[in-house]
C-alpha positions as CSV (number, residue, x, y, z in Angstrom):
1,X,410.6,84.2,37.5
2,X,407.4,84.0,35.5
3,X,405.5,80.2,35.5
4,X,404.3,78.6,32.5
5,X,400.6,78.3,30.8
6,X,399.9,75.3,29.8
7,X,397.3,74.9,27.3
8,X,394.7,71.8,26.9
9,X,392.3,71.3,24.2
10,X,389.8,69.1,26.5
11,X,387.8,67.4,23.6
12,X,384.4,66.0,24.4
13,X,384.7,63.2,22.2
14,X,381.5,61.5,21.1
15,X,381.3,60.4,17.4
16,X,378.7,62.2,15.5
17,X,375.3,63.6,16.9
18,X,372.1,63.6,14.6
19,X,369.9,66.7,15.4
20,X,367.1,67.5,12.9
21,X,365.1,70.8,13.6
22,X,362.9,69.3,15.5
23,X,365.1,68.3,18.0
24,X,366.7,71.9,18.1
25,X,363.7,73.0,19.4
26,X,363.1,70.2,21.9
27,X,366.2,71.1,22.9
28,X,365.2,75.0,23.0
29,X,362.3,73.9,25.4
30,X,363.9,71.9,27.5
31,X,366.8,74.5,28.0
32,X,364.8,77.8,28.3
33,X,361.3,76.5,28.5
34,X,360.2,77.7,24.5
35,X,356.8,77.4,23.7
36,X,354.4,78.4,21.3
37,X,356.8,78.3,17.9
38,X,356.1,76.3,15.2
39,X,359.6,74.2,15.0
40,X,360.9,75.2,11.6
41,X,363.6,76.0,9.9
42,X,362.2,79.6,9.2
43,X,361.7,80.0,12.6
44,X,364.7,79.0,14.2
45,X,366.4,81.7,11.9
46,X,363.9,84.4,13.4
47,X,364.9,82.8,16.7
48,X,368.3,83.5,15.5
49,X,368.0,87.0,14.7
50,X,365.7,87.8,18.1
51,X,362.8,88.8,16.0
52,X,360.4,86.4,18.0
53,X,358.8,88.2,20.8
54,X,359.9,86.0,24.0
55,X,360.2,89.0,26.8
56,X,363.6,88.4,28.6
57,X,364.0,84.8,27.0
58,X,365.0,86.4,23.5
59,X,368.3,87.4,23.9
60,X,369.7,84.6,26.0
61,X,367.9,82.0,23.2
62,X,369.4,84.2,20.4
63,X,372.9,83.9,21.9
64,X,372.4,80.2,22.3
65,X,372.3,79.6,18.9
66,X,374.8,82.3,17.4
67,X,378.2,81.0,15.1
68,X,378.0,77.3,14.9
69,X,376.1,76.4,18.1
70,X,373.3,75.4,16.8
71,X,374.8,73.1,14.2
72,X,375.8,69.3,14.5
73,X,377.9,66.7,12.4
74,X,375.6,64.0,11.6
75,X,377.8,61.7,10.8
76,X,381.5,60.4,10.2
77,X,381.8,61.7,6.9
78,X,380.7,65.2,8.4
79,X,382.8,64.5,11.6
80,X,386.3,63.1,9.9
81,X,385.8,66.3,7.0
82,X,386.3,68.7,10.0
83,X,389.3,66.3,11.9
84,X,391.1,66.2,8.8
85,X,391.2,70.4,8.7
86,X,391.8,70.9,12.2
87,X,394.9,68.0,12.5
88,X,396.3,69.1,10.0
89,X,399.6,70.2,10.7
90,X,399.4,74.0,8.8
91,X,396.5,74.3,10.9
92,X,397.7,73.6,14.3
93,X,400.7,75.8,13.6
94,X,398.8,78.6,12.8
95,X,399.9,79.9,16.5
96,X,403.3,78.6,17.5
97,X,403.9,77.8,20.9
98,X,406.9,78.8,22.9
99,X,408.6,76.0,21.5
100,X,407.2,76.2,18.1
101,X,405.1,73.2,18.2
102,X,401.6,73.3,17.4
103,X,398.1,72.6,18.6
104,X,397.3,69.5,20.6
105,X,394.3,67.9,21.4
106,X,393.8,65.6,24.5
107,X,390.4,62.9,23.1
108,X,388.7,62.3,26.2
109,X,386.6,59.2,24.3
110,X,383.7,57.6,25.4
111,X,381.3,54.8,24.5
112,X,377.6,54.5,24.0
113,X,376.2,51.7,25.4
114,X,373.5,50.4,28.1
115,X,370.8,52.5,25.5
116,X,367.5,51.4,24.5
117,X,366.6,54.5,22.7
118,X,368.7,56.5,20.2
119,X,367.2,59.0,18.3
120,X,370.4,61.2,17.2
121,X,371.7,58.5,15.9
122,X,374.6,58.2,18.5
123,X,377.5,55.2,17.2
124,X,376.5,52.5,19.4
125,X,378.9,49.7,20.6
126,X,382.5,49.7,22.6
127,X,385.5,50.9,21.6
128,X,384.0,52.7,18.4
129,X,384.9,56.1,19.4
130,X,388.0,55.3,21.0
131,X,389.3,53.1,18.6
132,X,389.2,55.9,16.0
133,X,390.9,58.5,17.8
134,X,393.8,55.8,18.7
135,X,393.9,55.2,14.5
136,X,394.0,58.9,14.0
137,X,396.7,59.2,16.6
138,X,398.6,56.6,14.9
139,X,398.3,58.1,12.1
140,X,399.6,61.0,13.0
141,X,402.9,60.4,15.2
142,X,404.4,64.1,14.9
143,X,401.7,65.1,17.1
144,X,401.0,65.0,20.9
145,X,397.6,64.6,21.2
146,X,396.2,61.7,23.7
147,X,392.8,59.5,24.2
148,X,391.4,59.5,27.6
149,X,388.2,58.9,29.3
150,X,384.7,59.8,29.2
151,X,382.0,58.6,30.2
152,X,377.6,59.6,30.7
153,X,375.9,57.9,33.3
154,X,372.7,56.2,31.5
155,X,369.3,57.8,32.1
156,X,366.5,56.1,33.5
157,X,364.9,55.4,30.6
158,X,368.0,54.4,29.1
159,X,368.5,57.0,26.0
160,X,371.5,57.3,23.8
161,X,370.8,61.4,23.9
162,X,370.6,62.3,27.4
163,X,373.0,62.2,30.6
164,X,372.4,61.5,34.0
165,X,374.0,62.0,37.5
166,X,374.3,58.4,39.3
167,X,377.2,56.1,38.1
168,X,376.3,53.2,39.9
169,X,373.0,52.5,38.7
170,X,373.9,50.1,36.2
171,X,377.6,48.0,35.4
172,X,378.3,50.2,32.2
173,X,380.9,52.3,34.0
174,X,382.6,49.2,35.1
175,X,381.7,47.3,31.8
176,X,383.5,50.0,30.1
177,X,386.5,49.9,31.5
178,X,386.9,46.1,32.2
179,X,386.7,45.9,28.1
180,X,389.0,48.7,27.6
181,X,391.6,47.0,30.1
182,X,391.1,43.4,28.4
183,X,390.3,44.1,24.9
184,X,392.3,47.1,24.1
185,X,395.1,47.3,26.9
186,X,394.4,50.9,28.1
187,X,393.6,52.8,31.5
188,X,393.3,56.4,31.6
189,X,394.6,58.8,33.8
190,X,392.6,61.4,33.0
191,X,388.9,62.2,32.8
192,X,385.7,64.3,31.9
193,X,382.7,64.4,33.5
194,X,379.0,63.5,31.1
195,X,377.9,67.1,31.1
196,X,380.6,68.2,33.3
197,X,378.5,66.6,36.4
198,X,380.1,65.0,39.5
199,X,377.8,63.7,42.3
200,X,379.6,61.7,45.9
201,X,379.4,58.6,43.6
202,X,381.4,59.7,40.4
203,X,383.4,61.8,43.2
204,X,384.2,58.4,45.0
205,X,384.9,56.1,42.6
206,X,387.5,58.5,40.7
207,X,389.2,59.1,43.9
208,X,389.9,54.7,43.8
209,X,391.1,54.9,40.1
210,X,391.8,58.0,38.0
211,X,394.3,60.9,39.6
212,X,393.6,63.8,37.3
213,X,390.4,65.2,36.3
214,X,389.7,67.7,34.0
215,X,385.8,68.6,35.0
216,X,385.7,72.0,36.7
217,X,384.0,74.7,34.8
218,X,383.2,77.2,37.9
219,X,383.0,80.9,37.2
220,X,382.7,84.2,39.5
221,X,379.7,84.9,36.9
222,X,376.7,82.2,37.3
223,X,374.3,84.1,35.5
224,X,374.0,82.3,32.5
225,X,373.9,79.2,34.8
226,X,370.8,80.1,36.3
227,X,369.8,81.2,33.3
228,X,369.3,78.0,32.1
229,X,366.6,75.1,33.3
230,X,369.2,72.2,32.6
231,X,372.2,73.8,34.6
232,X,369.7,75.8,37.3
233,X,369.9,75.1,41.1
234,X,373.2,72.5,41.0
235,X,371.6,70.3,38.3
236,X,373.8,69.0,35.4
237,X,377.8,70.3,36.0
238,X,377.5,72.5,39.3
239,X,380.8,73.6,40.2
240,X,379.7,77.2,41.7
241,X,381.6,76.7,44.5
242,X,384.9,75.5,43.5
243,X,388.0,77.6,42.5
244,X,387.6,80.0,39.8
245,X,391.1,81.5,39.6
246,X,393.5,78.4,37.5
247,X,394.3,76.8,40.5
248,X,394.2,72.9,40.4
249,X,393.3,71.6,43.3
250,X,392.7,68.6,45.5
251,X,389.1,68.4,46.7
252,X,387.1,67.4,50.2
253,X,386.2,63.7,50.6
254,X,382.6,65.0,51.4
255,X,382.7,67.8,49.0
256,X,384.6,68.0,45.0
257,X,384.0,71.6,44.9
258,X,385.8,72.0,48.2
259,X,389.1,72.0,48.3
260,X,390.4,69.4,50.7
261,X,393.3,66.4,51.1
262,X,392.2,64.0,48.7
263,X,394.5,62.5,46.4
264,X,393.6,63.3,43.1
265,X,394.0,66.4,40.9
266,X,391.3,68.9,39.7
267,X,391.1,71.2,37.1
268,X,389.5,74.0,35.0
269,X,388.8,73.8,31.7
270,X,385.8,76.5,30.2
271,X,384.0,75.7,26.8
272,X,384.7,77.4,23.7
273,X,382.1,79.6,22.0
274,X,379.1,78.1,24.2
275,X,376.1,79.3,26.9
276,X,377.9,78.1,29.8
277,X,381.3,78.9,31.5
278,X,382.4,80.3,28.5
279,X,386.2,80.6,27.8
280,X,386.8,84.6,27.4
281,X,389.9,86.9,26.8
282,X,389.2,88.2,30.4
283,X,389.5,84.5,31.8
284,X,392.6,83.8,29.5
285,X,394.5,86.7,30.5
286,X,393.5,86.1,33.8
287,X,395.9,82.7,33.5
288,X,398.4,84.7,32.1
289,X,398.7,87.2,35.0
290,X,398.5,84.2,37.3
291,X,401.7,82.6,35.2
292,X,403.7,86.1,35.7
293,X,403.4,85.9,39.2
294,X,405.3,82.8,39.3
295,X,403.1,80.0,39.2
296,X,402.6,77.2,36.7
297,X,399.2,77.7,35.4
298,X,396.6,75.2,33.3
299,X,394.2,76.5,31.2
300,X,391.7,73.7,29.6
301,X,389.3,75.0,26.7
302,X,386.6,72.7,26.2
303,X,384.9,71.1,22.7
304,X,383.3,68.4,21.3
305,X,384.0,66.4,18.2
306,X,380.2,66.9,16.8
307,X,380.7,70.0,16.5
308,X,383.2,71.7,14.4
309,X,385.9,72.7,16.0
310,X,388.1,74.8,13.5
311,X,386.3,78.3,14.8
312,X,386.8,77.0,18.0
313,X,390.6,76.5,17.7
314,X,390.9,80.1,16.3
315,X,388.8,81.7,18.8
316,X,391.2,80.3,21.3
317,X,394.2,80.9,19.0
318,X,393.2,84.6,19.0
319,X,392.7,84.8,22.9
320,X,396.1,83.5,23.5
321,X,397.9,85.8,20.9
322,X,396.2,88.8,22.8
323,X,397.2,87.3,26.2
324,X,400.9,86.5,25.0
325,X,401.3,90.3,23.8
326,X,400.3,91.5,26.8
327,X,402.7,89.3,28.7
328,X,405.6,88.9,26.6
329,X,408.1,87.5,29.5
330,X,404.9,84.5,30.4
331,X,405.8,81.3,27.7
332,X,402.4,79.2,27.1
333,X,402.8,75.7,25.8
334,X,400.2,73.4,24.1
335,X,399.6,70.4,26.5
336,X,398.0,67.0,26.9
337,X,396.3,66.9,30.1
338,X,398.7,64.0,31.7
339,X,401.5,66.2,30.8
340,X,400.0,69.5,32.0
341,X,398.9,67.4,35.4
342,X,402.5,66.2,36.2
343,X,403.7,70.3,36.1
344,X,401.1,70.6,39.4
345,X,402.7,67.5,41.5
346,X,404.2,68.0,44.6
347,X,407.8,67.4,44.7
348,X,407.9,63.8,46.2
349,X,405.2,63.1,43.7
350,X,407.4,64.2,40.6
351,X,410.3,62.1,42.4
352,X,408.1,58.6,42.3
353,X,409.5,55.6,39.9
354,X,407.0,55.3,37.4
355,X,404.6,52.5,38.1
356,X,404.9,48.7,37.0
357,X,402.7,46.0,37.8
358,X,403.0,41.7,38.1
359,X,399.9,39.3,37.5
360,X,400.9,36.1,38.8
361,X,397.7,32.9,38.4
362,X,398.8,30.5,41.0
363,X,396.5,26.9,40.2
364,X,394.4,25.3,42.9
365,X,396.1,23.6,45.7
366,X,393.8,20.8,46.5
367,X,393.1,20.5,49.9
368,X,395.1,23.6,50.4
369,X,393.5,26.5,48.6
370,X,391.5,27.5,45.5
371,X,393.0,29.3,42.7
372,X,393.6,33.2,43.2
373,X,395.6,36.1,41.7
374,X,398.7,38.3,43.3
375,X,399.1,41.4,42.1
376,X,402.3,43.2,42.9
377,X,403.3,46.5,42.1
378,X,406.9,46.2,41.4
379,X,407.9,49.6,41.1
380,X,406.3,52.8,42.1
381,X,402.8,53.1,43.7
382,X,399.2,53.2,42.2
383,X,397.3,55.8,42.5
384,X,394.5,55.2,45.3
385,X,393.6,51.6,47.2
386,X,393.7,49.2,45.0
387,X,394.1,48.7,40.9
388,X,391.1,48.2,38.8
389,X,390.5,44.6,38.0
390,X,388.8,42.9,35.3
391,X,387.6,39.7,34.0
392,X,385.9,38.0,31.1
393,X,383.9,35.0,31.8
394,X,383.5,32.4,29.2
395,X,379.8,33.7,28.4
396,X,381.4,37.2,27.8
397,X,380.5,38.8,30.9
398,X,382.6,41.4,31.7
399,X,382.7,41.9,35.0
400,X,384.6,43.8,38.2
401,X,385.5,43.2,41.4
402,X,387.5,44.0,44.3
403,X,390.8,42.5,45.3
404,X,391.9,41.5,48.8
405,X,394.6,43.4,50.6
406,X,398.1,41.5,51.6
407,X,399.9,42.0,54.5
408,X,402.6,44.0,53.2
409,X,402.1,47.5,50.8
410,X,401.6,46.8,47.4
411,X,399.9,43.7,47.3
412,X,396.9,42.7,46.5
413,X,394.8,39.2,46.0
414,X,391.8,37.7,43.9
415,X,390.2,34.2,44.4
416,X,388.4,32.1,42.5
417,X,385.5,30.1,44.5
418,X,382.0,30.5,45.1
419,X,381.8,34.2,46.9
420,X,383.3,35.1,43.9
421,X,383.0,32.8,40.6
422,X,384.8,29.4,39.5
423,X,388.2,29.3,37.5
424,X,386.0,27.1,34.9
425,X,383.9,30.0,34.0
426,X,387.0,32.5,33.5
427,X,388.8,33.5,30.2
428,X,390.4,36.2,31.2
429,X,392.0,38.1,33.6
430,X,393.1,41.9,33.6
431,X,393.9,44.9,35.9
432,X,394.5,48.3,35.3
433,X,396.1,51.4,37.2
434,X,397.5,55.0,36.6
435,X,400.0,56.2,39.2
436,X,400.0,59.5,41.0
437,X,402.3,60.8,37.6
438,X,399.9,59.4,35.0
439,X,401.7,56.5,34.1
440,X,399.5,53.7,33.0
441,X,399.9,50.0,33.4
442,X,397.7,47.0,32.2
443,X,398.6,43.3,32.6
444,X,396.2,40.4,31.3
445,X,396.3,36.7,31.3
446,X,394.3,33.9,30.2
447,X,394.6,31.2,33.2
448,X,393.5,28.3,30.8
């Protein structure tokens, strides 16, 4: 009995991105070290065409900026122009599934803040990419796209344009998420790595919080890789080592490219008409094989929202038509990532109650104790130790913080004294957590 394919539209998803000529050929540099051309328009075109004399560098910088790649949406009106093709219902039915439903995109949204400098002319300010994702959702109910989470570490110098490696630098990461719990009601249970790039840290802290994760790009072929400065010798996304073949997989608590027994769930998704770990007809029929020999296979194809994403769709459209006719008994379905996940569970997994969470405030007991928290979960489990907690002060810090352990499973404990901060200074209270299935849960209160 043939498996199924499962097919997820991972989508980058980071407002509009400014990039003047100038900055094309910063980016050139910085990529593929070019120097020595006047940064014009005229030029870039030559650049385009290979008719600048770069020795080896020519090709590869010619094939960098082929089709759309080296175009940008500016800004929302550019940016909503292209969503309101590609949503579009005619559009996304262009290629039926093997149910008949059309294409689906899973929003993994993030927000820029923490910058000092921002000369793209990134949307600065929380919730602004992901509250218009959950507005175009809304707005469109027949469909089964999704908003999850993504995030880019801030650089040292703090700028709105580049991505760095350590998440625990700075509070943004947990700033982020506090505000979504509290001021939005949301947790994910799914994420994408800032330029696809997982260090121990990132590694760690998803393993606490977030069970699937959608990051993996590795390919057999690391040529074009090593090709290029930003991606050479493990920097940016480096996932050489892990599994190349559509297997999800579980990865080493010392090692994410490793496979190993930890508990959450790793997959691949390759980018669509880009330089690195491109998605190909050999890679999707490659899934395709995989799903006739029985096993339930997830093929991600990765984009982002600044660029525009209709030839993108029909590149991948056109791979999965060729695939399909040359396995005609394999059915492929169009996914979002929790649902796509939940077909890789282990039995008992599948079998879990979904999750539920309490938040109980129990006052000061003079004398006795100080105020504190319990939080219970009521049905099912959460996904790693502990859920993600969250609390606004009265001054608007937003701030995160471990909870004790009870004595029994399933319990857990906050209190309010001076290790931790007063009652006084708190608004409000929130905590977060996906379970193993990607079922989400928030609860808030407000203890005055």
């Amino acid at each position: 009995m043939s498996g199924r394919v499962f097919i997820v539209h991972t989508i980058d998803t980071e407002g509009p991105l400014f990039e003047p000529v100038q900055a094309k050929f910063e980016r050139l540099q910085e990529l593929y070290g070019l120097s020595g051309v006047e940064p014009t328009l005229d030029n870039l075109q030559r650049l385009k065409r290979g008719e600048i004399d770069l020795g080896e560098k020519a090709p590869i910088i010619a094939q960098a900026l082929q089709s759309h790649a080296d175009g940008t949406l500016g800004s929302w009106e550019e940016v909503n122009e292209m969503l309101g093709r590609v949503t579009a219902q005619a559009f996304r039915k262009k290629l039926p599934d093997s149910a008949g439903n059309g294409w689906v995109y899973t929003w993994y949204c993030m927000d820029h803040v923490g910058f000092n400098v921002n000369p793209r002319k990134r949307d600065i300010g929380h919730h602004h990419i992901h509250d218009r994702y959950m507005g175009l959702i809304k707005d469109q109910p027949w469909s089964q796209d999704a908003v999850e989470f993504h995030f880019h570490p801030v650089s040292t110098y703090r700028e709105a344009h580049r991505c760095a490696t350590h998440y625990l630098r700075y509070d943004d990461l947990y700033t982020i998420l506090s505000r979504r719990i509290l001021e939005r009601g949301f947790f994910p249970a799914s994420y994408r790595a800032g330029f696809q790039a997982e260090r121990p840290d990132s590694h760690w802290f998803l393993e606490q919080f977030i069970p699937f994760d959608f990051s993996n790009m590795a390919t057999e072929d690391t040529a074009d890789l090593d090709a290029s400065i930003d991606f050479r010798n493990g920097r940016s996304g480096n996932w050489r080592r892990a599994p190349s073949d559509w297997r999800v997989y579980r990865p080493d608590h010392d090692d994410y490219q490793k496979e190993g027994r930890c508990r959450r769930l790793i997959a691949r998704s390759l980018n669509l008409r880009s330089r690195i770990a491109p998605m190909t007809q050999k890679e999707m029929n490659a899934a395709f094989s995989r799903a006739a020999e029985g096993h339930d296979t997830v093929v991600g194809m990765c984009s982002h929202d600044w660029r525009d994403l209709e030839p993108e769709v029909s590149k991948g459209m056109d791979m999965l038509r060729e695939s399909a006719r040359l396995h005609p008994g394999v059915h492929f379905y169009y996914s979002p990532a929790r649902s796509a996940f939940q077909s890789q569970l282990l039995t008992e997994e599948r079998q879990q109650d979904a999750l539920d969470l309490s938040l109980e405030f129990v006052p000061e007991t003079p004398g006795q104790d100080v105020p504190y928290i319990k939080i219970e979960a009521k049905r099912g489990k959460v996904f790693g130790p502990q859920p993600f907690l969250a609390i606004q002060t009265k001054s608007r810090r937003f701030i995160h913080d471990n909870l004790d352990f009870g004595e029994v499973p399933n319990v857990w404990y906050y209190a309010f004294h001076g290790d931790t901060l007063p009652i006084d200074d708190v608004e409000m209270i929130g905590v977060g957590a996906s379970d193993i299935q990607g079922n989400t849960v928030t609860k808030t209160f407000r203890p005055h």
